[in-house]
C-alpha positions as CSV (number, residue, x, y, z in Angstrom):
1,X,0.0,0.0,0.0
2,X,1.3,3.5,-1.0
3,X,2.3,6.3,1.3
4,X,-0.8,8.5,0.0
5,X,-3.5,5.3,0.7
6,X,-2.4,5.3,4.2
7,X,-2.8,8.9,4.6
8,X,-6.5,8.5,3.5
9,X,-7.0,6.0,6.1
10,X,-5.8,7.7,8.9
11,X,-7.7,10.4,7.8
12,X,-10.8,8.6,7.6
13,X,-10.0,7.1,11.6
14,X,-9.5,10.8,12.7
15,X,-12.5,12.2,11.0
16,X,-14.6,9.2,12.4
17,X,-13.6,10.3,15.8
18,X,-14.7,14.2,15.5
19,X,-17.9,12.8,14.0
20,X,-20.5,15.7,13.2
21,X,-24.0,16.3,11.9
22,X,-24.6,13.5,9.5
23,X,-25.5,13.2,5.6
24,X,-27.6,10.9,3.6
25,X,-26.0,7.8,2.5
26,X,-25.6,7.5,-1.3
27,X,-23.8,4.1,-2.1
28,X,-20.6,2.4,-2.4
29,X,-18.0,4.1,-5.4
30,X,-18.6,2.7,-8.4
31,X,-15.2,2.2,-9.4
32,X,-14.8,-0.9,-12.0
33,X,-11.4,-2.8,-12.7
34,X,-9.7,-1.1,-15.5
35,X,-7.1,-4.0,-16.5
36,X,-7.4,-4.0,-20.0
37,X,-7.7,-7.8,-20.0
38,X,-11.0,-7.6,-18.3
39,X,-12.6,-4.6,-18.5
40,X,-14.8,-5.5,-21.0
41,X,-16.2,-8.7,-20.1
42,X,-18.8,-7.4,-17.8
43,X,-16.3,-5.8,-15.3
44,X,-18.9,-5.2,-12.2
45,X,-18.5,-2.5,-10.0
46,X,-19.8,-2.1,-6.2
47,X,-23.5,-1.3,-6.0
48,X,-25.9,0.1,-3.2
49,X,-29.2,-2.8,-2.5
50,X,-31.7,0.2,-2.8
51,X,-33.1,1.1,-6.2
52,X,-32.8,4.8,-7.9
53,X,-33.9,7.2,-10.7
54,X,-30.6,8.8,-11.5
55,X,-28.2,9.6,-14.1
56,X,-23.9,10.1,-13.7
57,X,-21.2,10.7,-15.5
58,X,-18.2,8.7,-14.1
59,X,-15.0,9.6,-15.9
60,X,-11.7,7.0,-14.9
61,X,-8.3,7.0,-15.6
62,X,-5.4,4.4,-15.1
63,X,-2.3,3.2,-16.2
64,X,-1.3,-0.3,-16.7
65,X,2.5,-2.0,-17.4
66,X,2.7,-5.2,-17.4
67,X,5.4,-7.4,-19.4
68,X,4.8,-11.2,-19.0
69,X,4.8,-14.5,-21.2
70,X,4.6,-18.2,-20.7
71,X,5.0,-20.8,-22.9
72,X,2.0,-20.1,-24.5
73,X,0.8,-16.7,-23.5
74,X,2.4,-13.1,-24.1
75,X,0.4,-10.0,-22.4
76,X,2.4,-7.2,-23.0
77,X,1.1,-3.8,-22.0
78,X,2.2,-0.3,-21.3
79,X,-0.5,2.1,-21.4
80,X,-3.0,4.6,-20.3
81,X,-6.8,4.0,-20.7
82,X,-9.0,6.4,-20.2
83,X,-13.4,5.8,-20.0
84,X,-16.2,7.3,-19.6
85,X,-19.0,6.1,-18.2
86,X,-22.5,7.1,-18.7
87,X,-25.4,5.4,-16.9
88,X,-28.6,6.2,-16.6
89,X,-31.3,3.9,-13.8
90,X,-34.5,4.1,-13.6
91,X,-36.4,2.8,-10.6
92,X,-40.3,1.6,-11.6
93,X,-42.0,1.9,-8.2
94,X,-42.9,-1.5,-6.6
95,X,-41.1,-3.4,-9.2
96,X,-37.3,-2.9,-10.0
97,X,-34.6,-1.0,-11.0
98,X,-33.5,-1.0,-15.0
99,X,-30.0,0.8,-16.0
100,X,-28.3,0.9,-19.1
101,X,-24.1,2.1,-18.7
102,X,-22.6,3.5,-22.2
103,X,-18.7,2.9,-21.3
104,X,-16.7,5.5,-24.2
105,X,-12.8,4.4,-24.0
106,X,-9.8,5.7,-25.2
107,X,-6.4,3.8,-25.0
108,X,-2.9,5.9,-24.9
109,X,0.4,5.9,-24.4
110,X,-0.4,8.7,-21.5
111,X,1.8,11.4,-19.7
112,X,2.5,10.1,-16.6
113,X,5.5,7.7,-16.8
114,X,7.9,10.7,-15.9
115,X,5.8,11.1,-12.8
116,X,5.9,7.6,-12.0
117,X,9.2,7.0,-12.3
118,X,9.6,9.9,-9.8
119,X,7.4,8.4,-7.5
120,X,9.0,4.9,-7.4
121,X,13.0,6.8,-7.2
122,X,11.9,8.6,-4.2
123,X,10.1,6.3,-2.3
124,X,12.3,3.1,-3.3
125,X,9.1,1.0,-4.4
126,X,10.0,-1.6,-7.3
127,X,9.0,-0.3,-10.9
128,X,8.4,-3.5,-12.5
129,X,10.6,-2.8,-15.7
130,X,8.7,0.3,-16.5
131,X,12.3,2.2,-17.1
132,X,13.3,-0.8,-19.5
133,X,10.5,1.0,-22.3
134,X,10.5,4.7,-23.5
135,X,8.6,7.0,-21.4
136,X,4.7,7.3,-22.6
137,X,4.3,4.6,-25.6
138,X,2.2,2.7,-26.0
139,X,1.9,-1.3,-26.0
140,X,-1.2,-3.5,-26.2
141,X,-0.6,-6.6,-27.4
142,X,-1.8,-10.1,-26.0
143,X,-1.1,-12.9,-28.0
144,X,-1.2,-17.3,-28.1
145,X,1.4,-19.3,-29.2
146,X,2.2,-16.3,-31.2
147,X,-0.8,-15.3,-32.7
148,X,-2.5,-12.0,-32.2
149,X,-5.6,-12.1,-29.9
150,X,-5.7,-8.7,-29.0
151,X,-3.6,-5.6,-30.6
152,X,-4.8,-2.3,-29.0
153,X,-5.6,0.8,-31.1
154,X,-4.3,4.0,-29.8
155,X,-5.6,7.1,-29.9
156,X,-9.2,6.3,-30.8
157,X,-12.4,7.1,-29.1
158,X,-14.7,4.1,-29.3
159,X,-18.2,3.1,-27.8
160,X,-17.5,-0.1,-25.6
161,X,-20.0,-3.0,-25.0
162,X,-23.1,-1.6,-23.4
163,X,-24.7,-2.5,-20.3
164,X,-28.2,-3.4,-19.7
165,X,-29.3,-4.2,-16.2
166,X,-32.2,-5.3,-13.6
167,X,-32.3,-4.7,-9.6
168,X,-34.9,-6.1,-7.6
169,X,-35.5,-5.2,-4.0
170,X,-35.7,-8.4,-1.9
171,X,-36.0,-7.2,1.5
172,X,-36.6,-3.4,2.3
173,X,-36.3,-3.3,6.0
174,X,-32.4,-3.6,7.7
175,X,-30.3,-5.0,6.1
176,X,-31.7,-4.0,2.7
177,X,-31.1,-6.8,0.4
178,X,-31.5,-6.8,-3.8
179,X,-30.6,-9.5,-6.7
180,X,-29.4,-7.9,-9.5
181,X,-28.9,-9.3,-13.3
182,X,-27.4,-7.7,-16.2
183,X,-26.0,-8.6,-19.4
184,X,-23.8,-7.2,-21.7
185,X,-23.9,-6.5,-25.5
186,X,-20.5,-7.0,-28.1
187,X,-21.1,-3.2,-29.2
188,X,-17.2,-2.5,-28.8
189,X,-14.1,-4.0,-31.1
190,X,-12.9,-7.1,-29.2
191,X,-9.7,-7.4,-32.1
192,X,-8.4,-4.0,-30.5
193,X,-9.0,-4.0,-27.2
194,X,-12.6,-2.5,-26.9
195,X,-14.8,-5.1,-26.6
196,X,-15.1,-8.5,-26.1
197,X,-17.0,-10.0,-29.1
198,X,-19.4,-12.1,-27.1
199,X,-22.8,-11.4,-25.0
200,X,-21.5,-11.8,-21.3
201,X,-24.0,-11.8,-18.3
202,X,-24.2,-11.6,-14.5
203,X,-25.9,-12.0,-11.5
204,X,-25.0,-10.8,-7.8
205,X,-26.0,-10.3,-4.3
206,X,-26.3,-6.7,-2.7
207,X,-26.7,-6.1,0.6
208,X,-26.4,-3.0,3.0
209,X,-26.9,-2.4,6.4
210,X,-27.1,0.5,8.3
211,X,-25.2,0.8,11.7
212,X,-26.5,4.6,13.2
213,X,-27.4,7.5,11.3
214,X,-23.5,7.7,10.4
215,X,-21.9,4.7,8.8
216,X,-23.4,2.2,6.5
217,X,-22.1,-0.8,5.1
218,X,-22.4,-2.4,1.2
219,X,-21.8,-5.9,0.6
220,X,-22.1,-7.6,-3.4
221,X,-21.6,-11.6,-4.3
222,X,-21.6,-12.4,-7.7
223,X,-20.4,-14.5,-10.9
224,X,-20.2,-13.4,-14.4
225,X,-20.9,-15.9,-17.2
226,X,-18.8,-14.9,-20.0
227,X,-19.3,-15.3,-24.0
228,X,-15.8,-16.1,-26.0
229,X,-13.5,-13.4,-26.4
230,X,-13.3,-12.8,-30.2
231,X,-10.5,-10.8,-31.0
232,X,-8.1,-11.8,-33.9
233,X,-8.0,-15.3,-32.7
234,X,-11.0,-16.9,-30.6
235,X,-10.6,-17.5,-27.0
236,X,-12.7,-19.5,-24.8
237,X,-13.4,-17.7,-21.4
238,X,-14.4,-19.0,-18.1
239,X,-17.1,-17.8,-15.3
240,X,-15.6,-15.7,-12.8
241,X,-16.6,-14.5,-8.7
242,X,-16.4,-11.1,-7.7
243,X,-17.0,-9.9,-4.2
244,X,-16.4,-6.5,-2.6
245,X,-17.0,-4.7,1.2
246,X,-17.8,-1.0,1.1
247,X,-18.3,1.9,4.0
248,X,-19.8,5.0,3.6
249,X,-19.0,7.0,6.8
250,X,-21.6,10.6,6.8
251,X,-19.5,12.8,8.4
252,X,-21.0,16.2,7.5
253,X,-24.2,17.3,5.9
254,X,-23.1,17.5,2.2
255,X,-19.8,15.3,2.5
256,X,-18.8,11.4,2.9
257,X,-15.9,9.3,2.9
258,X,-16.0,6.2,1.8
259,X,-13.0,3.2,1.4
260,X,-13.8,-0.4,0.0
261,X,-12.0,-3.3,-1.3
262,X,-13.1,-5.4,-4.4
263,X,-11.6,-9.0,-5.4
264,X,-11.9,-10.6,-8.4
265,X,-11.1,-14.0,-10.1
266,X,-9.9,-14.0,-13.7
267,X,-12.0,-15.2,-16.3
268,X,-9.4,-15.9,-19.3
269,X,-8.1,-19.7,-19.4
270,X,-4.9,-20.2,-17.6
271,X,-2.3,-18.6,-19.1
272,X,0.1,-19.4,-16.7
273,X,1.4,-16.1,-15.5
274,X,0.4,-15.5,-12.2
275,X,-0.2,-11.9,-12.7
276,X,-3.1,-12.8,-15.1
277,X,-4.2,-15.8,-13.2
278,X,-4.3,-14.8,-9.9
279,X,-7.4,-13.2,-7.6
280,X,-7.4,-9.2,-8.4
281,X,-8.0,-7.3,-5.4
282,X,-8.4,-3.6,-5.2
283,X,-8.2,-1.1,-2.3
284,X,-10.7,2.0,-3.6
285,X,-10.6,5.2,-0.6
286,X,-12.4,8.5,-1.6
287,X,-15.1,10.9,-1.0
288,X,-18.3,12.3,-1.9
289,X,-19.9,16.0,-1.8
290,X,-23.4,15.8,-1.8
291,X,-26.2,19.1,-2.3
292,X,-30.0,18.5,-2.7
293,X,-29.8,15.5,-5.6
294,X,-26.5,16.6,-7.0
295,X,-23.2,14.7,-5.8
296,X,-19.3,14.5,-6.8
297,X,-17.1,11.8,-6.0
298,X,-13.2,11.3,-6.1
299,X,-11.7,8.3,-5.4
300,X,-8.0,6.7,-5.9
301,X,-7.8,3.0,-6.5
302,X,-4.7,0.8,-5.8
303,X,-3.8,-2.8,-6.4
304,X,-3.2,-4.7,-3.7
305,X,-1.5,-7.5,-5.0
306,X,-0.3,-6.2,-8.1
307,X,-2.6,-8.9,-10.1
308,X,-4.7,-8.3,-12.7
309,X,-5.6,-4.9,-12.3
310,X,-3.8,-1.1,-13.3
311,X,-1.5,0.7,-11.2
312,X,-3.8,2.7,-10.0
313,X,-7.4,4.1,-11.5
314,X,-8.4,7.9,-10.3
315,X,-12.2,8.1,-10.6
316,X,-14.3,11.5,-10.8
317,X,-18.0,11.2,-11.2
318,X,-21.1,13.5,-11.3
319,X,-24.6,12.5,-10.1
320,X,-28.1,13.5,-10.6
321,X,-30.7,11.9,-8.9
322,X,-34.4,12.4,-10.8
């Protein structure tokens, strides 16, 4: 854990102990996993149990180095990606919740390798070969037994796969509990990196519960049941589990901080490197300002284990609730 995540939780204890008048609760931060390699096959982000009529802009950037091959298997990347996401929910009273997330990507070679390499000189943390490569280029390529399966684009703007989704309230009283379904449409270009070619779907488990008129907690179970990846070459995919623990502490009338962790298995066939293989598991710590039913959020996500997710993904979204 970096220097600057630590700060943010001993800022979160020492705010928690001068406690003041409280806020409303709003829900976890929907931060999603922006490792290139999964992103689009339904990545799932954290999600509150209650339904909503609301739209937000959530705009997320990250960068991503990671040079590894087996002897099958080559994932080479060294990039920035950049999304936006635009989702719009509708709650229909009595019934459920229906959403629909536009994800609009764009893949670069970035700006922010000389500020990295600054970072990991000053505070001796291992840089993983980045200085090996040129500062800010740009490599996406993902191949088996030589052949192409992915070569990213750089540079474009692209629509992604689209997201349509259903939440149903379960139990209403505390804890609040909701199923949720959603499946994904192959709107985006798998060969280069924006899509994944196939139809994926999902279910999950939401659950929060409410301690005092302070801190709440949110809790998602789920599985995604993936199509094939069709990029330049075909690749079967596998179901993956995804699970994640949020807090939303309301410190203040109009302002929240919020930190949660998110884990995720890998749903692409062994490749035998254990950076792609392995359990992803992300630390996400931010906040929210909140006024009558417009909020801003800014969080900073980190990789725990330096598996299968970016280097970090900062996250700045917009909300209006209708």
């Amino acid at each position: 854990m970096s220097r600057f995540a630590l700060f943010l939780i001993t800022s979160l204890v020492c705010s928690v102990l001068c406690l003041s008048t409280a806020a409303a609760f709003d829900g976890p931060l929907q931060v999603k996993n922006q490792f290139p390699l999964f992103l689009n096959i339904d990545a799932p982000y954290l999600e509150s149990a209650y339904t909503e009529t609301s739209f937000s802009a959530n705009l997320s950037h990250s960068s991503v180095f990671m040079l590894k091959q087996s002897a099958r298997w080559s994932v080479q990347l060294d990039m920035e990606l950049t999304e936006l996401n635009l989702r719009y929910k509708k709650d229909i009273p009595n019934l459920f919740e229906v959403g629909v997330d536009v994800p609009v990507m764009r893949q670069t070679a970035g700006f922010m390798d000389g500020f990295l390499d600054w970072y990991h000189t000053t505070f001796n943390f291992p840089d993983y070969g980045r200085s090996t490569r040129p500062k800010n280029s740009f490599l996406y390529e993902v191949r088996r037994d030589g052949a192409f399966v992915i070569q990213g684009d750089k540079d474009r703007i692209e629509i992604g796969d689209v997201r349509l989704s259903l939440k149903k309230m379960v139990l209403k009283n505390d804890p609040v509990i909701s199923i949720k379904a959603d499946i994904e449409l192959p709107t985006g270009d798998a060969p280069t990196g924006y899509g994944s070619g196939s139809i994926d779907w999902g279910a999950a488990l939401l659950v929060d519960k409410t301690f005092n008129d302070w801190l709440r907690t949110y809790t998602n179970i789920g599985a995604v049941f993936p199509g094939k990846y069709r990029g330049y070459e075909t690749i079967p995919l596998k179901d993956y589990y995804y699970g994640g623990v949020g807090v939303e502490a309301a410190l203040w009338r109009h302002v929240s901080l919020l930190g949660q962790v998110f884990a995720q298995t890998s749903p692409f066939p062994t490749m035998d490197i254990s950076k792609v293989d392995g359990a992803a598991i992300l630390l996400v710590l931010g906040g929210r300002y909140s006024s009558g039913n417009h909020g801003a959020e800014l969080s900073l996500t980190e990789d725990l284990n330096t598996t299968g997710a970016p280097d970090f993904i900062v996250t700045i979204t917009y909300k209006l609730k209708m």
